[in-house]
N, CA, C and O of each residue as an XYZ file, in Angstrom:
376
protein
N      -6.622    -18.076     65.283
C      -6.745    -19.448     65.701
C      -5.342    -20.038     65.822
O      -4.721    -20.342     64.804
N      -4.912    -20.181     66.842
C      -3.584    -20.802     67.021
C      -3.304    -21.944     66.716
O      -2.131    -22.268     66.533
N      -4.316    -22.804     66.594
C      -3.726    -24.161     66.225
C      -4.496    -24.678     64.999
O      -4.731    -25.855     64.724
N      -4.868    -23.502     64.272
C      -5.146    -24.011     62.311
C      -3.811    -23.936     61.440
O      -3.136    -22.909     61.370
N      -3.521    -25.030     60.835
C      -2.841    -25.005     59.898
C      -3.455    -24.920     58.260
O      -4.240    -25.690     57.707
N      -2.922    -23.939     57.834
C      -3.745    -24.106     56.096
C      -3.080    -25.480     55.454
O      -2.034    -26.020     55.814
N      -3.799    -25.806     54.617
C      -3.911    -27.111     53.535
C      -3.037    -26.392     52.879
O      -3.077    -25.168     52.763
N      -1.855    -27.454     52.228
C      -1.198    -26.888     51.108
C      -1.985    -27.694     49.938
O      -2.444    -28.837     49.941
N      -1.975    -26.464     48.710
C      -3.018    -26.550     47.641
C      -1.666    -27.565     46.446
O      -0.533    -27.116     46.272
N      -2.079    -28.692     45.895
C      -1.040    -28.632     44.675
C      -1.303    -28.189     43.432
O      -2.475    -28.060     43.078
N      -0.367    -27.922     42.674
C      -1.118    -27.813     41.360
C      -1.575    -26.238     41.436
O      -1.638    -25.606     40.381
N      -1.798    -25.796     42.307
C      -2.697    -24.278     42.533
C      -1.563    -23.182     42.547
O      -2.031    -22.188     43.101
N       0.183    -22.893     42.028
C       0.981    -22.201     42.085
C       0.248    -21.084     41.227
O      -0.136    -19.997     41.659
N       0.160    -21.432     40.272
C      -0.224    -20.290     38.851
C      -1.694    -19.213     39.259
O      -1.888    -18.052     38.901
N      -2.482    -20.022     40.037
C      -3.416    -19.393     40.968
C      -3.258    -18.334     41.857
O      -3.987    -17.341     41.876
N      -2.126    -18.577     42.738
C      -2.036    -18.012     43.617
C      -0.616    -17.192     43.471
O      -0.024    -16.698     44.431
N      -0.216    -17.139     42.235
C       1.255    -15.964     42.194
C       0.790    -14.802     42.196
O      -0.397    -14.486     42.114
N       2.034    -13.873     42.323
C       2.165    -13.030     42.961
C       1.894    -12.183     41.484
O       2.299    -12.533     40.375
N       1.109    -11.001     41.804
C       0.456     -9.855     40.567
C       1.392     -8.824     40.841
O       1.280     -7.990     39.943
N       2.368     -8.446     41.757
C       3.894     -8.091     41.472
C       4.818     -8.042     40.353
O       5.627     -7.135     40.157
N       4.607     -9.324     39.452
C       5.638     -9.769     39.412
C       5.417     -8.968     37.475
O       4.430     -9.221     36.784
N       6.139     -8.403     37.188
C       5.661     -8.395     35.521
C       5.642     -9.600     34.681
O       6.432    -10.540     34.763
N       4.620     -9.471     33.833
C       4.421    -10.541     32.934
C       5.221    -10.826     32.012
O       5.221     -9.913     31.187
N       5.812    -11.533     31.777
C       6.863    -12.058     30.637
C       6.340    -11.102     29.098
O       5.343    -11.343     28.418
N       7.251    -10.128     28.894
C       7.087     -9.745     27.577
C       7.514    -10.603     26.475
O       8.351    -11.501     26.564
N       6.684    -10.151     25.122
C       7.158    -11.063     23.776
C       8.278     -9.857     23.364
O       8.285     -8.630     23.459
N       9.259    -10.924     22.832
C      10.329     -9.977     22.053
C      10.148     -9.045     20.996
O      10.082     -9.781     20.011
N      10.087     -8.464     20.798
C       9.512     -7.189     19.474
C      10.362     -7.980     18.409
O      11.439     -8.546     18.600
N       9.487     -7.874     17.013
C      10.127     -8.385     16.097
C      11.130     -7.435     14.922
O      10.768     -6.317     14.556
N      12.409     -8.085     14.432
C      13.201     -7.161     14.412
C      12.353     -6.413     12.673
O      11.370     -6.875     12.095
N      12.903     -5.612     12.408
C      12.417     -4.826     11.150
C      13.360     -5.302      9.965
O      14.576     -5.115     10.001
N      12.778     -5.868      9.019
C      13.395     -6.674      7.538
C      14.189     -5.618      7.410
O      14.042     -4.407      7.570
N      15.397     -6.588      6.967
C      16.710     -6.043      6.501
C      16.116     -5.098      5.771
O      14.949     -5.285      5.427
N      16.908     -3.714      5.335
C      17.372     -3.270      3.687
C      17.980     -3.957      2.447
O      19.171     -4.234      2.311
N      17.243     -4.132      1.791
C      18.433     -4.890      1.310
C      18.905     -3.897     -0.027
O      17.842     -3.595     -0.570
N      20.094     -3.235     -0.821
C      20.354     -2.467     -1.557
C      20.004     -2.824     -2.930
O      19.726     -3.952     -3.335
N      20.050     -1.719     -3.612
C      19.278     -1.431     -4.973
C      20.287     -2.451     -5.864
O      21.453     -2.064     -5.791
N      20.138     -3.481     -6.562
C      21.040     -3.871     -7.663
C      21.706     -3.617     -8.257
O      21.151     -2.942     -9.124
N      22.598     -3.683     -8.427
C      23.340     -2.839    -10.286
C      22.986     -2.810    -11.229
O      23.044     -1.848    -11.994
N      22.228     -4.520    -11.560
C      21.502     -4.445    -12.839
C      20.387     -5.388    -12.325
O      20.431     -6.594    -12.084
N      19.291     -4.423    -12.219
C      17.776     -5.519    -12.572
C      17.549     -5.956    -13.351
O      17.939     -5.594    -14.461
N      16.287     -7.635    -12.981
C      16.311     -7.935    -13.726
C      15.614     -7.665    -15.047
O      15.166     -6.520    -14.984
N      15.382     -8.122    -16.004
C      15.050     -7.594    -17.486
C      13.832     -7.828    -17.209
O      13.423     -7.878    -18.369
N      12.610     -8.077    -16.365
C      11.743     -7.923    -15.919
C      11.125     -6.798    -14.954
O       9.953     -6.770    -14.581
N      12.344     -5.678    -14.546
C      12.091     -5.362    -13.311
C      12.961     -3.996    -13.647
O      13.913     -4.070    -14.424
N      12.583     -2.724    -13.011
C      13.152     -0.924    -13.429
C      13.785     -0.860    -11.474
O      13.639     -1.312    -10.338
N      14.530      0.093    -12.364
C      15.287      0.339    -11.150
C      14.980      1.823    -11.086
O      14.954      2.313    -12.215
N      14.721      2.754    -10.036
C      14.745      4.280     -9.954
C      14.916      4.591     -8.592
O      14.126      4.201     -7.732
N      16.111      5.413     -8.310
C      16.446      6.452     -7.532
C      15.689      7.543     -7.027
O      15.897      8.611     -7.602
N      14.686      7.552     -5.900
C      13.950      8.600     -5.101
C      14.793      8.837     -3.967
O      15.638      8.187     -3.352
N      13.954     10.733     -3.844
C      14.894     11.029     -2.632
C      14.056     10.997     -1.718
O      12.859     10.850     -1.966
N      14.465     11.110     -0.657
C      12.974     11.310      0.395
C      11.982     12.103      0.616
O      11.220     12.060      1.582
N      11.960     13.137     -0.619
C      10.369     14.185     -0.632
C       9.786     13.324     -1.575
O       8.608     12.984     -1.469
N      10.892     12.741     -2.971
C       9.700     12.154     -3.963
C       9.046     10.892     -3.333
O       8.031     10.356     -3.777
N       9.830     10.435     -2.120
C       9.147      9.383     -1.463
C       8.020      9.925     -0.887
O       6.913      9.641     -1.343
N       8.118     10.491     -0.170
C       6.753     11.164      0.597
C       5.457     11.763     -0.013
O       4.323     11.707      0.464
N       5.886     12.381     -1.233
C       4.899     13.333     -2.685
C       4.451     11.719     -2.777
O       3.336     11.536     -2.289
N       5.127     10.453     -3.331
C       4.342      9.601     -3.668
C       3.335      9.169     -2.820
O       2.150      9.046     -3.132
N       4.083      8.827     -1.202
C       2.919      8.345     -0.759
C       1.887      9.571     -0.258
O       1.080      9.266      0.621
N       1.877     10.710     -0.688
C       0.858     11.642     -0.006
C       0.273     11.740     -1.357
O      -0.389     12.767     -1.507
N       0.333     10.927     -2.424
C      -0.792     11.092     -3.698
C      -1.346      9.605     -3.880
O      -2.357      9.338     -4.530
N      -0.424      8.532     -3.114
C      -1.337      7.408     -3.033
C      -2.297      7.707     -2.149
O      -3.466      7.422     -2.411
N      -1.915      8.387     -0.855
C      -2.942      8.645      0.113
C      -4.338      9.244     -0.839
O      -5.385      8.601     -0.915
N      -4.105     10.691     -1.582
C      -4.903     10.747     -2.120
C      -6.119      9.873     -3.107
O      -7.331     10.025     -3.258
N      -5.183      8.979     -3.625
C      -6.254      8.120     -4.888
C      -6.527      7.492     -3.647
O      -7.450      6.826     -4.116
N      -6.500      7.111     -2.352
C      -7.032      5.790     -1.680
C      -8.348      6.579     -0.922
O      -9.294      5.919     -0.493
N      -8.295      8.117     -0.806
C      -9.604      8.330      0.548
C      -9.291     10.364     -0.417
O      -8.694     11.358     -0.005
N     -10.019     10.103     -1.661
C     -10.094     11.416     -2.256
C     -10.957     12.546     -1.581
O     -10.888     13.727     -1.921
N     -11.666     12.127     -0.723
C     -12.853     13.122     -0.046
C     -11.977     13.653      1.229
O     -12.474     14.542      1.921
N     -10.869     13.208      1.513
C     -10.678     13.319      3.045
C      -9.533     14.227      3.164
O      -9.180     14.611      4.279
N      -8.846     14.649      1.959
C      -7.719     16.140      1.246
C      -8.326     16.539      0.738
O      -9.269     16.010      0.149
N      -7.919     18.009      0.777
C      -7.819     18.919     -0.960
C      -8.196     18.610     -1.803
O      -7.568     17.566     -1.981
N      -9.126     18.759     -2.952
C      -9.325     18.446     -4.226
C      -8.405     18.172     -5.054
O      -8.379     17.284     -5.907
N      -7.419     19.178     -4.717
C      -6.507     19.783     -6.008
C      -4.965     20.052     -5.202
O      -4.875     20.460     -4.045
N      -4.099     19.807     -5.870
C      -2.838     19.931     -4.864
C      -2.048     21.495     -5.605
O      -1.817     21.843     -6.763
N      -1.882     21.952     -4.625
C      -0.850     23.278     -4.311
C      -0.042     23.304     -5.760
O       0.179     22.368     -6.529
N       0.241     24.394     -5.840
C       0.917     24.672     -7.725
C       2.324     23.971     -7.188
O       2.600     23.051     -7.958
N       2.879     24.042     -6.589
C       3.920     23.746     -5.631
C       3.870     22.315     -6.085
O       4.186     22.004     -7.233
N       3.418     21.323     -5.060
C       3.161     20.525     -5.409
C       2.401     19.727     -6.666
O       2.608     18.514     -6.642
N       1.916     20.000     -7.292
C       1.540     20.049     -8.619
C       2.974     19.911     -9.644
O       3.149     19.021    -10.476
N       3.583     20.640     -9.443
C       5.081     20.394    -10.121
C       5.584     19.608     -9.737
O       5.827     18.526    -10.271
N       5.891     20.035     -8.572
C       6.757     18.261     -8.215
C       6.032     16.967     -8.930
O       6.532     16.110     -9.657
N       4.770     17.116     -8.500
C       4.226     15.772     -8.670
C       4.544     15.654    -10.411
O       4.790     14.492    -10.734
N       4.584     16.744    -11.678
C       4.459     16.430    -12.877
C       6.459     16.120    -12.942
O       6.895     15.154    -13.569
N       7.345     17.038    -12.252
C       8.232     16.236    -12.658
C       9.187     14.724    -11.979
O      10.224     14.259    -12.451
N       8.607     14.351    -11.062
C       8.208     13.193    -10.500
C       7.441     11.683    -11.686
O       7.918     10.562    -11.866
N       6.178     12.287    -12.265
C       5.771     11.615    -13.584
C       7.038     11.625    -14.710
O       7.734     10.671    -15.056
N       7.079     12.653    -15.040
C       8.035     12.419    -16.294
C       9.549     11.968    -15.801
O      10.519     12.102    -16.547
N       9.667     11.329    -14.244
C      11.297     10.948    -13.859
C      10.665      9.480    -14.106
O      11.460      8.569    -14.336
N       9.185      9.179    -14.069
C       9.124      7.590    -13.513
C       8.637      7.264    -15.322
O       8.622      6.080    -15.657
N       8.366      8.044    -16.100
C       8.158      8.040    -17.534
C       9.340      7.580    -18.261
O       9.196      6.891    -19.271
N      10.407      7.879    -17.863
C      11.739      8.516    -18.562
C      12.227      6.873    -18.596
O      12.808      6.339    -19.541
N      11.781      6.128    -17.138
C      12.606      4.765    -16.584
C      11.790      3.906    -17.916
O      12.423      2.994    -18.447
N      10.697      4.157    -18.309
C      10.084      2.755    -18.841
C      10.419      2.819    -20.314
O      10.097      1.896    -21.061
């Protein structure tokens, strides 16, 4: 039709943009400082030094007490040690 002009719409921008365009991402939020171990805690509070297996033995025996049906019954002689001298390192602090 040569002589239709379209209506300009107001208000109708957000309607009619362009699905091109990417959507404004949210900024990822940053990850809480470290903050380092004290020199002296307070008299309320233990301080102990793990390395990163006794970190992991711990949380793979919290895992256990939280969902006991879903591992092993019984942990590896292997592990079994670790885990008893792991107890008597966190025994030793109190």
């Amino acid at each position: 039709m040569p002589g239709f002009r379209r209506a300009q719409l107001r208000g109708s921008d957000e309607l009619f943009r362009s699905t091109d365009e990417a959507a404004p991402v949210e900024p990822a939020l940053p990850e809480p400082p470290v903050h380092p171990v004290p020199a002296a805690p307070t008299h309320n509070l233990r301080s102990v030094r793990l390395s990163e297996e006794e970190i992991e033995l711990l949380a793979e025996a919290v895992q256990h007490l939280k969902f006991p049906g879903k591992t092993p019954a019984r942990p590896s002689i292997g592990d079994f040690e670790s885990l008893e001298a792991l107890r008597q390192k966190l025994l030793r602090v109190l």
